[in-house]
Wavefront OBJ file of the C-alpha trace (Angstrom):
o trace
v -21.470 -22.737 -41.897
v -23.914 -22.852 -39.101
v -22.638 -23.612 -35.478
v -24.237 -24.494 -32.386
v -23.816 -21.347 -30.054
v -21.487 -23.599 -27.624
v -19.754 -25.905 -30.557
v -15.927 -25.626 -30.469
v -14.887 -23.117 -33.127
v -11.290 -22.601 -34.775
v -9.861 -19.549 -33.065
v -9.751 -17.481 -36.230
v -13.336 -17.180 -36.800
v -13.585 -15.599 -33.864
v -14.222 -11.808 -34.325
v -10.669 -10.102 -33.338
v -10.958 -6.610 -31.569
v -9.394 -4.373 -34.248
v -12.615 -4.546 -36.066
v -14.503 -3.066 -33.362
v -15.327 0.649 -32.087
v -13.562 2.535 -28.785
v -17.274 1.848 -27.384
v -17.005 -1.896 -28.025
v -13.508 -2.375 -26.680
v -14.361 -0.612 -23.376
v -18.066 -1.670 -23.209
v -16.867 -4.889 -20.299
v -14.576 -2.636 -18.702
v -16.582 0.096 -18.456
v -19.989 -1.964 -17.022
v -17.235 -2.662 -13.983
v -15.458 -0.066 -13.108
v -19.549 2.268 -13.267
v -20.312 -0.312 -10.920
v -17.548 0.308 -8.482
v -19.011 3.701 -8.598
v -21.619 3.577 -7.154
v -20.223 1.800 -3.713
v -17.747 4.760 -4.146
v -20.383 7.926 -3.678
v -21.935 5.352 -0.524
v -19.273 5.729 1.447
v -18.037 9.339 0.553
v -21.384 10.356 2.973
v -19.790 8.646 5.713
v -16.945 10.776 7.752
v -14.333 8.069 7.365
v -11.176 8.355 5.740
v -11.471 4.402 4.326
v -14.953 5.609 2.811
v -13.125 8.741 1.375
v -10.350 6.801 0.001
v -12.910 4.438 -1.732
v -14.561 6.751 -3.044
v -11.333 8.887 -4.868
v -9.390 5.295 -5.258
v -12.696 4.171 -7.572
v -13.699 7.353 -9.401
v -9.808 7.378 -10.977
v -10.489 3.547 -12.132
v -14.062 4.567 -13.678
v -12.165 7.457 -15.137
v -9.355 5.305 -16.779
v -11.979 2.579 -17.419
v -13.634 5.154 -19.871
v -10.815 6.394 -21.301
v -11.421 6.623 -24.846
v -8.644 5.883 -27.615
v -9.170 8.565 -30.606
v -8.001 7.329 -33.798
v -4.785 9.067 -35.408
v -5.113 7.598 -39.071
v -7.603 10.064 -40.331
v -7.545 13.708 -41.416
v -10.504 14.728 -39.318
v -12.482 12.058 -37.059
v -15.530 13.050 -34.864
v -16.884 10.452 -32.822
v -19.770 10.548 -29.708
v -21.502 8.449 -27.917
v -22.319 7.234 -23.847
v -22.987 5.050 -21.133
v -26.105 4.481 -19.018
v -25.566 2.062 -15.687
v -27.530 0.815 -13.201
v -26.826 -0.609 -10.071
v -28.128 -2.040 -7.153
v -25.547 -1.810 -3.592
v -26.016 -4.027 -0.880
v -23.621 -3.387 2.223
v -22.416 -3.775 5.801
v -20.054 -0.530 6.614
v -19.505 -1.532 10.123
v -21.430 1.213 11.810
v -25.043 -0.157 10.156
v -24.939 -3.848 9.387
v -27.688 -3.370 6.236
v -28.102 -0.625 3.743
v -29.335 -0.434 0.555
v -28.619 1.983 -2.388
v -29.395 2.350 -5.815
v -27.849 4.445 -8.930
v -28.701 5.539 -12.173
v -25.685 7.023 -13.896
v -25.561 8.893 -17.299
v -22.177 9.967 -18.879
v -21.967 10.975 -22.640
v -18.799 12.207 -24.848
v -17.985 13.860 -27.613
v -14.527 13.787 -29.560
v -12.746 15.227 -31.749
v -9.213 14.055 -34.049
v -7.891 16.105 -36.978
v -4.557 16.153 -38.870
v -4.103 12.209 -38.276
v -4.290 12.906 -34.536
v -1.781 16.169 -34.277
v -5.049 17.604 -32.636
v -7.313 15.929 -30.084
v -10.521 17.630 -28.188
v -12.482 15.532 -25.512
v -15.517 16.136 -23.556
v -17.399 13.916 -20.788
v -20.174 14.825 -18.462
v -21.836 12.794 -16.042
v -25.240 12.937 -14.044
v -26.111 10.664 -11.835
v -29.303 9.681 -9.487
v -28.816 8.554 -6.103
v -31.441 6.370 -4.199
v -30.968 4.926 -0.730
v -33.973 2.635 0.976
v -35.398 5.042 3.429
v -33.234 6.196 6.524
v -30.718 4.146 5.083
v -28.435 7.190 3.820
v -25.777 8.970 5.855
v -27.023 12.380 5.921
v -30.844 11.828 6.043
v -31.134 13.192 2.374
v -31.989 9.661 0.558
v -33.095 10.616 -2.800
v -30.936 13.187 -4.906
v -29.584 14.458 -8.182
v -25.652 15.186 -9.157
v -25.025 16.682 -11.769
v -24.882 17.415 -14.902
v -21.170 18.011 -13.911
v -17.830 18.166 -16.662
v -16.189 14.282 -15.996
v -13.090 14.902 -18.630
v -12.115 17.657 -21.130
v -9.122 18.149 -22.625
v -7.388 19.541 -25.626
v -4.044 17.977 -26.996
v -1.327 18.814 -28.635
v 0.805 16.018 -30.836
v 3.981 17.782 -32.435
v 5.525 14.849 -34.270
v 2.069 14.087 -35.508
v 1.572 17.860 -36.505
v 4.699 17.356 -38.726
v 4.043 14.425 -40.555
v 0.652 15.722 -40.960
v 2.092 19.401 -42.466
v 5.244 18.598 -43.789
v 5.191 14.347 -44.248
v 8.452 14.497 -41.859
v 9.285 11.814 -39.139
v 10.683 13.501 -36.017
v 13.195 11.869 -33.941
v 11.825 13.636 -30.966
v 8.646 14.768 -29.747
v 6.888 17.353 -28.387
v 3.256 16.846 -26.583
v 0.827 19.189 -24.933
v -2.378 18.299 -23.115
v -4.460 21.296 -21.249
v -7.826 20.662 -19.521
v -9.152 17.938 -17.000
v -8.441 14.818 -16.717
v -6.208 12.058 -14.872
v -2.564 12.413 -13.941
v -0.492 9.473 -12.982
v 2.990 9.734 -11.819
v 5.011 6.303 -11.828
v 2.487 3.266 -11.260
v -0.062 5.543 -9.662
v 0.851 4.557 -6.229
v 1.398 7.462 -4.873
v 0.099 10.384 -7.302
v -2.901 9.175 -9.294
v -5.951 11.942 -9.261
v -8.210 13.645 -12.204
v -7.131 17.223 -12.236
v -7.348 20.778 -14.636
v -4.004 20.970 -15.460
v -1.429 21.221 -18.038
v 1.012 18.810 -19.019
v 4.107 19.258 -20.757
v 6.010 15.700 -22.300
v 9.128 15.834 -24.361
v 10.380 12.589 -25.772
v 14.803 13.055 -26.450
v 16.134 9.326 -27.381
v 15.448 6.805 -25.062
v 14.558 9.888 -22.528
v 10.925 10.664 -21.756
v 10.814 13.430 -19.662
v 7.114 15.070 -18.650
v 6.006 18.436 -16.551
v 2.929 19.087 -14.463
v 1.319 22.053 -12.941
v -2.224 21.875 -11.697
v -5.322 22.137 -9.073
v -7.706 19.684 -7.713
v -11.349 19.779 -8.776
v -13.045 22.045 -6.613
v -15.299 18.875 -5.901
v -12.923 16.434 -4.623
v -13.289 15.461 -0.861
v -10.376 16.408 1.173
v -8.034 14.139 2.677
v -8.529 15.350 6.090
v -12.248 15.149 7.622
v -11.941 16.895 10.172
v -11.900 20.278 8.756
v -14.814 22.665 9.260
v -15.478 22.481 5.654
v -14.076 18.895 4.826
v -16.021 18.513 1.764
v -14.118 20.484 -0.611
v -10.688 20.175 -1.755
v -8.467 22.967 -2.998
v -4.921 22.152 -3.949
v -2.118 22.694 -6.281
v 0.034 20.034 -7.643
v 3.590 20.668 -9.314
v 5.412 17.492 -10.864
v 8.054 16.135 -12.881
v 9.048 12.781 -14.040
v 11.592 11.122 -16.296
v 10.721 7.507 -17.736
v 14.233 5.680 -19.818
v 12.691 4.072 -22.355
v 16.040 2.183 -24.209
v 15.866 -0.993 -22.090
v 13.381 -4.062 -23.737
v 11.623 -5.047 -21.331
v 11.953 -2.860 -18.505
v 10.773 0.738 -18.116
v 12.483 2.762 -15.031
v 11.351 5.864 -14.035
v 11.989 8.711 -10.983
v 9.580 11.719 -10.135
v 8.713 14.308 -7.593
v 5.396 15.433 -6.831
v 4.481 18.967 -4.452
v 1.406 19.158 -3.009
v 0.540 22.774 -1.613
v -2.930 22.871 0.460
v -4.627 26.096 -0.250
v -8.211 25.272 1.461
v -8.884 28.396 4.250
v -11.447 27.412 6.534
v -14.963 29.230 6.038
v -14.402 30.388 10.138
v -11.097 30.558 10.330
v -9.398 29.002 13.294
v -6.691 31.129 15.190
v -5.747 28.529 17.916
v -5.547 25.361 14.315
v -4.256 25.042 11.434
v -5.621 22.251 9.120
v -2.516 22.631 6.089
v -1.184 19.173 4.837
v 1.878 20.188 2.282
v 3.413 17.041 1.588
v 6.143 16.481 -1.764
v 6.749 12.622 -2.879
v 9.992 11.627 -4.024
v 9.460 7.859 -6.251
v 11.158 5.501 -8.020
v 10.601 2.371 -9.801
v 10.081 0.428 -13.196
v 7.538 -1.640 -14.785
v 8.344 -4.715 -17.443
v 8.327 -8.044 -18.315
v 10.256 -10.543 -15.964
v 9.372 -13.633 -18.753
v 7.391 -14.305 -21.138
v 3.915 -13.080 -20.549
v 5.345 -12.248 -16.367
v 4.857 -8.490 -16.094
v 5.705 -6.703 -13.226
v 5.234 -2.962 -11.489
v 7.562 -1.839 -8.691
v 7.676 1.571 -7.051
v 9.606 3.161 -3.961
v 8.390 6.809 -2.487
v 9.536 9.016 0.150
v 6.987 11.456 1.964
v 8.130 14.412 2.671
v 6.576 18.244 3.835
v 4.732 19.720 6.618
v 1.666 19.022 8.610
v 0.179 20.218 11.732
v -0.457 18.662 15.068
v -3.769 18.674 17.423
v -2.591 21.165 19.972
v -4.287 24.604 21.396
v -1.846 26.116 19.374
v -0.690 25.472 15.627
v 2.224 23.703 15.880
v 3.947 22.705 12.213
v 5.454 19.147 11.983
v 7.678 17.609 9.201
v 6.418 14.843 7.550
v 9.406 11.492 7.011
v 7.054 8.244 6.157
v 7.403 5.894 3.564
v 5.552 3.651 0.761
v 6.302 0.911 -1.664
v 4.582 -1.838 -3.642
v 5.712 -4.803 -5.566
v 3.138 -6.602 -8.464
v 3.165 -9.370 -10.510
v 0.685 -10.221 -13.149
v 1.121 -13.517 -14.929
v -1.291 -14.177 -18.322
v -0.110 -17.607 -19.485
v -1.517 -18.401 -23.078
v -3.544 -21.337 -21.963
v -7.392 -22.494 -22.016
v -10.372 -20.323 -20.586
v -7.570 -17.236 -20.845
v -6.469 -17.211 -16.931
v -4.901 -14.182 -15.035
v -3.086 -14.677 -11.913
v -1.903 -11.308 -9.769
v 0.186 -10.984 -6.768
v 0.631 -7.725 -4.775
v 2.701 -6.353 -1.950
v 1.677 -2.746 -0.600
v 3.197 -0.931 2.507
v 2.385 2.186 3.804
v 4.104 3.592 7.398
v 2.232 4.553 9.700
v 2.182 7.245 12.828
v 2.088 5.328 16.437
v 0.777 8.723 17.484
v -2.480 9.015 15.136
v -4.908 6.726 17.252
v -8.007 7.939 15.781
v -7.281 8.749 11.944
v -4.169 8.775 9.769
v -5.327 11.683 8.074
v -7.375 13.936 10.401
v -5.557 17.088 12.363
v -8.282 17.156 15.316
v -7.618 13.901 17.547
v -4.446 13.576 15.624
v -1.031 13.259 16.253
v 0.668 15.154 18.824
v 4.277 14.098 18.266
v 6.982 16.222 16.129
v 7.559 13.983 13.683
v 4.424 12.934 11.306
v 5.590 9.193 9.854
v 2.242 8.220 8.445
v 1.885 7.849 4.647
v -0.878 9.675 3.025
v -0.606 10.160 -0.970
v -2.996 10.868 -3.704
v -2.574 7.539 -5.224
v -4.654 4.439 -5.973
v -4.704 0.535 -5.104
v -7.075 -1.753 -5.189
v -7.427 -2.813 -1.567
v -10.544 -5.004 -1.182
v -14.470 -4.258 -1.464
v -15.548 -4.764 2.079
v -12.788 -3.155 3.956
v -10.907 -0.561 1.745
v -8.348 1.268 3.497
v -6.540 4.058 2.568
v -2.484 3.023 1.981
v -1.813 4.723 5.682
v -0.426 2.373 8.172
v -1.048 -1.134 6.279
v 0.926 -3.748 5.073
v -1.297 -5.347 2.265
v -0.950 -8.799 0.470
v -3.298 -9.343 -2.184
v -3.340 -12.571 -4.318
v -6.278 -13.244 -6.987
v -7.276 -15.458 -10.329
v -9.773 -14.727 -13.130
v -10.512 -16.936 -16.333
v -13.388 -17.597 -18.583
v -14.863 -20.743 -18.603
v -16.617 -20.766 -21.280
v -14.899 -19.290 -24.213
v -15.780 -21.864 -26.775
v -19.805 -21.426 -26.219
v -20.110 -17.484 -28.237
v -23.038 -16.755 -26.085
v -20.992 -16.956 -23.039
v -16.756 -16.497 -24.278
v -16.904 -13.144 -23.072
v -18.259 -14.237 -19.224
v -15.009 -13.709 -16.373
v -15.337 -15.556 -13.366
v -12.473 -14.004 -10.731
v -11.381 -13.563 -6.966
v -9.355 -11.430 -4.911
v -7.965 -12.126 -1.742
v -6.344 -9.757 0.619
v -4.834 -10.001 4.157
v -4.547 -7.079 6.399
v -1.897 -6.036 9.027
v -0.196 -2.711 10.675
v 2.846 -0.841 10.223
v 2.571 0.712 13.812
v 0.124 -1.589 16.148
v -0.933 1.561 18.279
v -1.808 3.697 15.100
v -4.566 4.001 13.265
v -6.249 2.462 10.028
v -8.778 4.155 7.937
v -11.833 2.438 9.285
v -12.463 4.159 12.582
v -14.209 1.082 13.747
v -10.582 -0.260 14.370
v -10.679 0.475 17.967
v -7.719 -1.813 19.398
v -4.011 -1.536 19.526
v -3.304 -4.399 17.839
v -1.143 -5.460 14.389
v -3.556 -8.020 13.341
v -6.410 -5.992 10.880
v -8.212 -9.623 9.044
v -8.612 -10.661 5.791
v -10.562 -10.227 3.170
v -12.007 -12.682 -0.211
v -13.384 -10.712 -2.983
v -15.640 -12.452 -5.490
v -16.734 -11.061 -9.341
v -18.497 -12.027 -12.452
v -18.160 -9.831 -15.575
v -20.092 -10.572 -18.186
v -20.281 -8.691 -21.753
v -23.482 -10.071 -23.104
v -23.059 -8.313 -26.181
v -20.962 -5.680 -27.406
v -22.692 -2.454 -26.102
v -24.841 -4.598 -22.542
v -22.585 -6.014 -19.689
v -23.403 -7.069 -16.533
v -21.350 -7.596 -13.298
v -21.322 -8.656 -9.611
v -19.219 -8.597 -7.071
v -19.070 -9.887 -3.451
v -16.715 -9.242 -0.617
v -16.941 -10.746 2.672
v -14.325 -8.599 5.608
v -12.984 -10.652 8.326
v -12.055 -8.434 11.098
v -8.967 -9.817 12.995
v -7.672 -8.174 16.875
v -7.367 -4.737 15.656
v -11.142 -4.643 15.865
v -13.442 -5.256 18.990
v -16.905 -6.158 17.059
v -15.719 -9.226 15.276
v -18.865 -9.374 12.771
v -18.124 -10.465 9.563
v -18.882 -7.252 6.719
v -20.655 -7.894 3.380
v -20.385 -6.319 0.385
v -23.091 -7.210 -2.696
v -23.118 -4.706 -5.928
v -24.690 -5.893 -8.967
v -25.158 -3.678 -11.959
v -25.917 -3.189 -15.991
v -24.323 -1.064 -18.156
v -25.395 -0.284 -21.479
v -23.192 1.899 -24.132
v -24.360 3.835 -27.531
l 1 2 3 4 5 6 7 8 9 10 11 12 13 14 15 16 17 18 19 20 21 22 23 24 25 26 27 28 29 30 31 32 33 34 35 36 37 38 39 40 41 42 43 44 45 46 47 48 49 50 51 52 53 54 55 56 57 58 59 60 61 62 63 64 65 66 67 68 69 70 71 72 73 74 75 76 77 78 79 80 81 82 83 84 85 86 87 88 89 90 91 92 93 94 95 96 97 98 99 100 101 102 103 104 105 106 107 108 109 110 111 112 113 114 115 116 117 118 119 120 121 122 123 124 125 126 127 128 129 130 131 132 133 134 135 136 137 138 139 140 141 142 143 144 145 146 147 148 149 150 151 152 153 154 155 156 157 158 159 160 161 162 163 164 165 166 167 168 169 170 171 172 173 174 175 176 177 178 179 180 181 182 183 184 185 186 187 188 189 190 191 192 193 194 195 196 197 198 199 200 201 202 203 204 205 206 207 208 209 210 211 212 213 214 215 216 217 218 219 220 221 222 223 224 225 226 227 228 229 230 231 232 233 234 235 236 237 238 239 240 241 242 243 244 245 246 247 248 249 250 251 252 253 254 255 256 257 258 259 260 261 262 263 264 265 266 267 268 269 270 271 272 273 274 275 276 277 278 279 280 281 282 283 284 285 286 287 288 289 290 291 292 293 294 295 296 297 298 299 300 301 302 303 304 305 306 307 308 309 310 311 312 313 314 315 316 317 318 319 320 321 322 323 324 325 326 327 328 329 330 331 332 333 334 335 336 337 338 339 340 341 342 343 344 345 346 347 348 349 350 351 352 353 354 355 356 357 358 359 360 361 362 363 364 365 366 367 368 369 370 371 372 373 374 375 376 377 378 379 380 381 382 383 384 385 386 387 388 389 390 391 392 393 394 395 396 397 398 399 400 401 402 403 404 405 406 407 408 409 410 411 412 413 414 415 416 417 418 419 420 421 422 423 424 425 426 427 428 429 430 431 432 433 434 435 436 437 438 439 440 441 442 443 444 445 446 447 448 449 450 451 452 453 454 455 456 457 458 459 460 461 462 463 464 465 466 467 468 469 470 471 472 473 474 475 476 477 478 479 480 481 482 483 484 485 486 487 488 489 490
């Protein structure tokens, strides 16, 4: 039968998904989240810990955007392939009201299944080429190379896999071990969500899944706090455990702690400062279905630890602040396939930090340290992007596709985010340093896209953000925000 590309065709002669490749599946997902990238290593130039937070927040969606699903049905499967991307970044940051960058980004994998998936190796590398219009970058170096670097490796471990495999028996419990880089996400990832080398222990008793974490951030991370002599590097060990129930239908609760022990030493050390942010993260929450095709993601986390003040003399504070979120995502099974989201985020905030939440020079000189800092991430808008530190957050958006009975364009998503803006503490600070007034109102935000998989390896997408600064800020100038980009996967 021959159709005209935008004729109305029966549902079931559309192509399903199970048919297709890992590469296929994440080919539209990945063309967006590489784009994101690229905004991301922008504004990790600039000493700003909303430019910092982009840049961390963006790299772990890129990094679960590429996350590749090896196949557990065969004795031994070896797959490879990658992912070529470029953008083009047009932006106002609020300190230069026009800059222009462009990326060319290269990442290719390799993996490896045997015994139906008992074992699993995985390899990623990345390499990446950065060009800003002249004088347009943040430290005068506007055309440079990154890379090749390691993005994700990892060997795992699949016990009741290994068994059916060996012996043909089906465990009641389970057993898995995963060694070697790549993300860790505690609860919803609100407040622990960061690629690390680690090694991860989950046990599976019942209804009971119960998992163990001990590892270090990679050695290339920015560190939270810019104002260290050698803020570019991050050196840190994380220790975790969580415990997900499992026997409810549509609810999944979980609780977890998360250490954090800072062991960056300054390349001068400082006798009259200390620069150490040991924080621990005590969360709970649950994630399910309220109705039919209503999901939902709550999460509730207490800061604790020990930071240090800005004084002639170190002075060690403990750390009581607070975060929580609330989201709903509602997928109805109607027309043009719409999504609707809601969000709630809160994050307290320190009436005593007036220049940065996270810095320890011009920082807080109080005893108590209130303001939430975690390792987490949210989406929190393209123009503005602040850290959760000192924000309320409501964020409401749509997406659909218009056109999903013409097969040259079914696979084109029109969507928009909006976000409005306010403080926890009206005399603290925000992220954005260009926040200069005591005052609760931040602005708003609307947040435009267009993702587009013209075919099943090519996708295209753009996004634009427009910032509207409310009384927290004394230049009132709208901020723009333009990325377009291609990706293409093999």
């Amino acid at each position: 039968m021959i159709h005209h590309p935008c004729q109305r065709r029966d549902r079931r002669e559309w192509p399903g998904l199970t048919g297709r490749t890992a590469r296929e599946r994440w080919a539209p997902a990945v063309g967006l989240a590489m784009a994101l990238l690229a905004s991301a290593s922008v504004y990790a130039q600039q000493p700003s810990d909303a430019f910092l937070n982009r840049q961390r927040a963006l790299e772990e969606e890129v990094r679960q955007a590429l996350d590749k699903e090896l196949p557990a049905d065969q004795k031994i499967d070896y797959d490879w392939g990658g992912w070529y991307s470029f953008y083009l970044l047009l932006y106002d940051d609020g300190v230069d009201s026009s800059r222009t960058f462009r990326r060319h980004d290269l990442r290719l994998w390799n993996s490896l299944s045997f015994d139906q998936g008992a074992h699993q190796i995985y390899a990623r590398g990345k390499m990446h080429f950065d060009d800003f219009n002249t004088g347009d970058s943040f430290d005068g170096n506007d055309d440079d190379w990154i890379g090749p670097n390691l993005d994700r490796g990892f060997y795992q471990f699949d016990l009741r896999r290994a068994a059916k495999a060996y012996a043909n028996e089906r465990l009641d419990w389970n057993f898995n071990l995963k060694i070697g880089r790549d993300l860790a996400t505690f609860g919803t990832g609100y407040a622990f969500s960061l690629p690390l080398d680690h090694l991860l222990l989950t046990a599976e008793f019942g209804d009971l899944e119960i998992a163990g974490l001990m590892g270090t951030s990679i050695r290339s991370t920015d560190n939270i706090d810019l104002s260290r002599p050698n803020a570019g590097r991050s050196k840190r060990n994380f220790w975790g455990t969580q415990i997900k129930y499992k026997g409810l239908q549509r609810h999944e609760p979980f609780i977890y702690a998360v250490w954090n022990e800072d062991q960056q030493r300054e390349d001068v050390p400082q006798f009259i400062r200390d620069f150490d942010y040991d924080s621990y993260y005590l969360g709970l929450g649950s994630t399910g279905e309220l109705a039919t095709n209503l999901r939902y993601g709550t999460e509730f986390v207490f800061q604790g630890g020990h930071s240090y003040t800005d004084r002639i003399f170190p002075q060690r504070r403990d750390i009581h602040a607070w975060g929580a979120d609330f989201s709903l995502e509602y997928t109805p099974r109607w027309a043009m396939q719409p999504r609707f989201v809601g969000e709630y985020m809160f994050a307290s905030g320190d009436p005593h930090r007036t220049d940065s939440p996270t810095n320890t020079l011009s920082g807080s000189t109080s005893g108590r340290d209130t303001g939430f800092v975690g390792f987490g991430y949210r989406d929190t808008g393209l123009s503005l992007a602040p850290r959760l530190s000192n924000v309320h957050i409501w964020r409401a958006g749509a997406s659909f596709k218009p056109f999903e009975d013409c097969e040259p364009l079914r696979n084109l998503e029109l969507g928009t985010d909006w976000f409005l803006y306010a403080k926890n503490r009206a005399e603290g600070a925000i992220s954005d340093s260009t926040a200069d007034r005591q005052s609760g109102y931040v602005g708003w935000e609307m947040d435009y896209f267009i993702n587009w998989r013209i075919t099943s390896d090519l996708s295209w997408t753009t996004r634009f953000g427009t910032f509207f600064p409310g009384k927290s800020f004394s230049d009132q100038t709208t901020r723009t925000f333009l990325l377009t980009g291609v990706t293409y996967s093999f």
